[in-house]
C-alpha positions in Angstrom: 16.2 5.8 -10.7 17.1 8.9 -8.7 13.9 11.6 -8.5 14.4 14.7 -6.9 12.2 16.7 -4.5 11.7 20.2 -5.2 8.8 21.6 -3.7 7.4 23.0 -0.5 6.2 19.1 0.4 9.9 17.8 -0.3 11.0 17.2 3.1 8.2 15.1 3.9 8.0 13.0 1.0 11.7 12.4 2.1 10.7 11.8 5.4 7.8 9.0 4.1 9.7 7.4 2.1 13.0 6.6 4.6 9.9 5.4 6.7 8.6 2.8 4.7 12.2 1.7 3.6 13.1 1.6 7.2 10.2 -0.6 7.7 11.1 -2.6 5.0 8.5 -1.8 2.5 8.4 -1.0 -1.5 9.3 2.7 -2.1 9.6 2.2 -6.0 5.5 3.1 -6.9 5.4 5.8 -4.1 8.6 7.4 -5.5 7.1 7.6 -9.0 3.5 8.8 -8.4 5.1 11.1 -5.9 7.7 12.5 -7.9 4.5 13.4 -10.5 3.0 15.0 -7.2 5.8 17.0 -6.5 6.0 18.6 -10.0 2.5 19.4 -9.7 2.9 21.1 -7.2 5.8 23.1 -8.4 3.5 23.7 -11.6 0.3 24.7 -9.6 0.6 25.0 -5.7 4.0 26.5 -5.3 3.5 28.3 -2.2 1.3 25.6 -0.3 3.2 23.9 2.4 -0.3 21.8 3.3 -2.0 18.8 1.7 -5.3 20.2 1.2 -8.4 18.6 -0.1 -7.9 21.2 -3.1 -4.6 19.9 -4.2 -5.4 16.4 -3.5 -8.3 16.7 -5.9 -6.7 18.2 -8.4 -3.9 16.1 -8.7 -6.0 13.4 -8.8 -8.4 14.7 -11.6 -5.3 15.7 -13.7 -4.6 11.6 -14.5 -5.5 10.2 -17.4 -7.6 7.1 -17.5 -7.7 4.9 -14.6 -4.6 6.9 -13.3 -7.0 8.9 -10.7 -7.5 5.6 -8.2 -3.8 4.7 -8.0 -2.8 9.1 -8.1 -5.5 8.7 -4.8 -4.2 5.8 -3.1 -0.7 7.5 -3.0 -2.0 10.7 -2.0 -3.9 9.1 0.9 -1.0 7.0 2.0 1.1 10.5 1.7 -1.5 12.5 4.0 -2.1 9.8 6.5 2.2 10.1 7.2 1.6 13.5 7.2 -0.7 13.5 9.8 1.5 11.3 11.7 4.2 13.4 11.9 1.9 16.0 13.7 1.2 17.8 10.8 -2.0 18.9 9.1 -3.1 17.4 6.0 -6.8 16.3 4.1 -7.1 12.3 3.7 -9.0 11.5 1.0 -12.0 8.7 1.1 -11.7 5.5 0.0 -15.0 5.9 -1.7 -13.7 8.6 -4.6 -11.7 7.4 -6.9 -12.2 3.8 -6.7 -9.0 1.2 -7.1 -10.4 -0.6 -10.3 -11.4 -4.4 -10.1 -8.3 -6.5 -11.1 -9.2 -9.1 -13.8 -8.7 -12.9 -12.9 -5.4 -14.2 -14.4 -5.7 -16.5 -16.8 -5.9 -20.2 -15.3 -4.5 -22.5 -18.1 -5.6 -25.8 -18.7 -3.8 -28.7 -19.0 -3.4 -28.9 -22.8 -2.4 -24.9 -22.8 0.3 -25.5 -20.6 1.8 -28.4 -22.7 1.7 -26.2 -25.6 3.2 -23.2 -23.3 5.9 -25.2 -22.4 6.3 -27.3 -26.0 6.9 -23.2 -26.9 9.9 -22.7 -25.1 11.7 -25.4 -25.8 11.9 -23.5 -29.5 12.5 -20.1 -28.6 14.7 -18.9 -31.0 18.1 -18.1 -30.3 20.2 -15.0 -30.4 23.4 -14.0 -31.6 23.3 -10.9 -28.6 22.8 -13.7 -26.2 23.9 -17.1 -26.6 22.3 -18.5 -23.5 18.6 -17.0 -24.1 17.5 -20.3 -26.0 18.7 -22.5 -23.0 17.2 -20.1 -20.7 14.2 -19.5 -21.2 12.7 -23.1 -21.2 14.3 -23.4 -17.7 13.4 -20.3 -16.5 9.5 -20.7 -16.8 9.5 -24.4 -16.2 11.0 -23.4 -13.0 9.4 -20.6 -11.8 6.2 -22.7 -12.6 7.0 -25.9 -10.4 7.5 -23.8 -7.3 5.0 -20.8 -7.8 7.7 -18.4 -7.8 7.0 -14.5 -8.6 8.5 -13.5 -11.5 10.9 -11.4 -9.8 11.9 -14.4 -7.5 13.0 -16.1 -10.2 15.1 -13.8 -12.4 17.0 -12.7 -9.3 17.9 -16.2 -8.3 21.7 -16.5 -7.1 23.8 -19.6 -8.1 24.7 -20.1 -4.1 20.5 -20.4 -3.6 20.7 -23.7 -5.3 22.1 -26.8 -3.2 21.9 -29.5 -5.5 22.7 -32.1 -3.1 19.6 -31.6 -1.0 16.9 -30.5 -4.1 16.4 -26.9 -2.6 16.3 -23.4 -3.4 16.5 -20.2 -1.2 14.5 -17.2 -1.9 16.1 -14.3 -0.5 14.6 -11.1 0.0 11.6 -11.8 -1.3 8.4 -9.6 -1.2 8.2 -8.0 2.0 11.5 -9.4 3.0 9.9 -12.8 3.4 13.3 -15.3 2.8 12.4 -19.1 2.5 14.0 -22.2 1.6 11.9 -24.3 -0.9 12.5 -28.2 -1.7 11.9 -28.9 -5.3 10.9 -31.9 -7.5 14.0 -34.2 -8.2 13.3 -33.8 -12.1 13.0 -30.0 -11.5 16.9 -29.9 -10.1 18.1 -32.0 -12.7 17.1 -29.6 -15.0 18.8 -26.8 -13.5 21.9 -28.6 -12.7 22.7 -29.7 -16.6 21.7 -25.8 -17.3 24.5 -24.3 -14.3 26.7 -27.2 -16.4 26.3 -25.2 -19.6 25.8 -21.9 -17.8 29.4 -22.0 -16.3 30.8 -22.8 -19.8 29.7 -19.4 -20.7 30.1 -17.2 -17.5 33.1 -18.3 -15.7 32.7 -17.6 -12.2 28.7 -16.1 -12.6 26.7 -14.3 -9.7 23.4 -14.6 -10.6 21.6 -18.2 -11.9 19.8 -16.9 -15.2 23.1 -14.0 -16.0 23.3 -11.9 -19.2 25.8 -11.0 -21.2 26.4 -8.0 -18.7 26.6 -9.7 -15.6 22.9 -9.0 -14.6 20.1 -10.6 -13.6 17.2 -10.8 -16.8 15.0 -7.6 -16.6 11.4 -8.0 -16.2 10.7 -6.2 -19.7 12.7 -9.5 -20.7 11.4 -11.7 -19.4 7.9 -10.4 -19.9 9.0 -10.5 -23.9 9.7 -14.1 -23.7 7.0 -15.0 -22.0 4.7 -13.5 -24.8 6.9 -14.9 -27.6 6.1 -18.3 -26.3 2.3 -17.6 -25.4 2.4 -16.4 -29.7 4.5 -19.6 -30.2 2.2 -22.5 -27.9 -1.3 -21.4 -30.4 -2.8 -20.9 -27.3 -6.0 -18.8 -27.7 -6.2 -15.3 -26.6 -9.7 -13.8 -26.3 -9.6 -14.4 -22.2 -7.1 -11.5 -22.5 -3.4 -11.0 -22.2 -0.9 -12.9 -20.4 2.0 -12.6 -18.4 4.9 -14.3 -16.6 3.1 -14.1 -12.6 0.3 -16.5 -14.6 2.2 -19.5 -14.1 2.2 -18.4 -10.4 -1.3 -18.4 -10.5 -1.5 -21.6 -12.1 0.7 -22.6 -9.4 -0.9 -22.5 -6.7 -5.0 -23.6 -9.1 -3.3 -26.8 -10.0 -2.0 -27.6 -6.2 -5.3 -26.9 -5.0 -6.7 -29.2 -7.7 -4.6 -31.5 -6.4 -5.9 -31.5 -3.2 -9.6 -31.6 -3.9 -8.8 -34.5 -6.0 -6.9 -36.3 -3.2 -10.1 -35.4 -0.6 -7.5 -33.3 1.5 -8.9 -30.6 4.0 -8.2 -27.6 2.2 -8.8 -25.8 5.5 -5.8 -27.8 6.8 -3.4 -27.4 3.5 -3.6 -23.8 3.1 -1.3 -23.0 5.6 1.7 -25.6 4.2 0.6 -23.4 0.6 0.9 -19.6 2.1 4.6 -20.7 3.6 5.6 -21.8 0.3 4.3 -19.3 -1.8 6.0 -16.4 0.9 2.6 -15.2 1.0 2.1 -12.1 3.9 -1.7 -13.4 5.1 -3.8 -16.6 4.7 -5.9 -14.6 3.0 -3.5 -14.0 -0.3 -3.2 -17.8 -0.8 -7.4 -18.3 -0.1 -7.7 -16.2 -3.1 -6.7 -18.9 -5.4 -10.4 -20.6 -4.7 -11.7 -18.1 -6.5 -9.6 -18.9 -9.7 -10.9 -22.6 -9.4 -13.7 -24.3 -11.0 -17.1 -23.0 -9.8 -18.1 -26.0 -8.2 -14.9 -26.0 -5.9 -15.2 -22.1 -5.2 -18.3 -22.3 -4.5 -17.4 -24.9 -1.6 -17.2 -23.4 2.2 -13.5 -23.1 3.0 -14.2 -20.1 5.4 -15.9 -21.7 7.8 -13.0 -21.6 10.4 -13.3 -17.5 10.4 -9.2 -17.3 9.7 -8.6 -19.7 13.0 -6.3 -22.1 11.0 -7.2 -26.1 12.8 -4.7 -27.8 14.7 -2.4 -29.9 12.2 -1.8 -33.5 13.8 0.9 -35.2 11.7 
């Protein structure tokens, strides 16, 4: 989607955005939130050609909800480019507006994800897309047996499967992080007797999992399946809702599992985890302790103060 800039702070939300593309970060949730900025101002500060504390404020007060932390976190990220450009602007603290705590994904047990997966092998076709009955049991099983992000997934290419040595490539994935994944045997077989059938259907295809258009699936898609089959598996749902990144989540609980099980140094593992996953920092993949049982989080895997131990093979 295209916004446009119209008021007296255009220029340099122009100006912040180019930067973090350049830099190769996300500009889609700034773009939005700031595009709401710059109405507001348009509406109420026309004239103002600095972010003060005033504007900030009120911008942030005029959300509804729980709206006010992430209006605040934009603004803050707007003001401190601002400043960096030699400009004058009021950063607001960390302290007002506070980001709300994210609820723990739903960690599903071993019977849950049978059902899950029992599910999508009868999600009911559709005469506006023939292939969404094949896809989606691939799809999940898939993006479950390597932890991929739910974009990751939908966008896969065919030439990022090499069938000849089990592998898939993950390009451009969050932060730009490319990778090259092996994948269970079973896992390939799988997707090579759906490409089989896929081809059938879309004779020289771009993308893996293609609709009828020539796209990749939409996230609002793929979100819809992924709660059809929740509804379909009978799997309770008083821990709260559920979504497609769960199986990444589960991911990376059941590998740690895993390891516990087989007495490996999770200290040592962690590492070989965060590469796979594409993850930015150690840190994003140590999270997953605290989704395990309470007698593995409560375990001291943070002794080594982020120095990650020699790994003798």
């Amino acid at each position: 989607m295209i916004y446009e800039y119209k008021s007296k702070f255009s220029g340099l939300i122009h100006g912040m955005l180019s930067q973090r593309d350049a830099l190769g970060y996300s500009v889609n949730s700034y773009n939005q939130k700031l595009s709401n900025f710059d109405r507001y101002c348009m509406n109420y500060f026309p004239d103002e050609t600095i972010l003060t504390k005033e504007i900030s404020f009120a911008w942030c007060n005029d959300a509804k909800g729980n709206g006010g932390s992430n209006r605040a976190q934009a603004i803050r990220g707007f003001a401190r480019y601002i400043i960096s450009t030699g400009n004058k602007a009021y950063v607001m603290p960390p302290a007002f507006f506070p980001k709300p705590k994210a609820k723990l994904p739903i960690v599903m047990n071993h019977v849950e994800l049978t059902n899950f997966f029992c599910a999508t092998d009868c999600y009911p076709g559709n005469k506006n897309n023939v292939m969404s009955e094949y896809t989606v049991p691939v799809i999940f099983r898939l993006q479950y047996a390597c932890g991929m992000r739910p974009q990751e997934v939908r966008r896969l290419r065919c030439v990022d499967f090499n069938f000849d040595n089990n592998t898939v490539y993950i390009a451009e994935g969050k932060r730009h992080k490319d990778r090259r994944l092996p994948i269970n045997e079973n896992v390939m077989e799988m997707c090579k007797r759906y490409n089989l059938l896929a081809e059938k259907v879309f004779i020289n295809r771009e993308y893996f999992f293609q609709t009828q258009s020539g796209k990749p699936y939409s996230a609002g898609w793929l979100r819809k399946a992924f709660l059809t089959c929740w509804e379909l598996s009978g799997n309770e749902t008083g821990r709260g809702s559920c979504t497609p990144y769960a199986l990444r989540h589960n991911f990376a609980s059941q590998i740690l599992m895993h390891w516990v099980e087989e007495g490996r140094n999770l200290d040592a593992m962690i590492p070989y985890l965060s590469a796979y996953m594409g993850h930015e920092k150690f840190s994003d993949t140590y999270y997953y302790i605290h989704l395990l049982p309470e007698r593995l989080a409560l375990m001291d895997f943070t002794r080594s103060d982020g120095i990650i131990p020699v790994i003798r093979l």
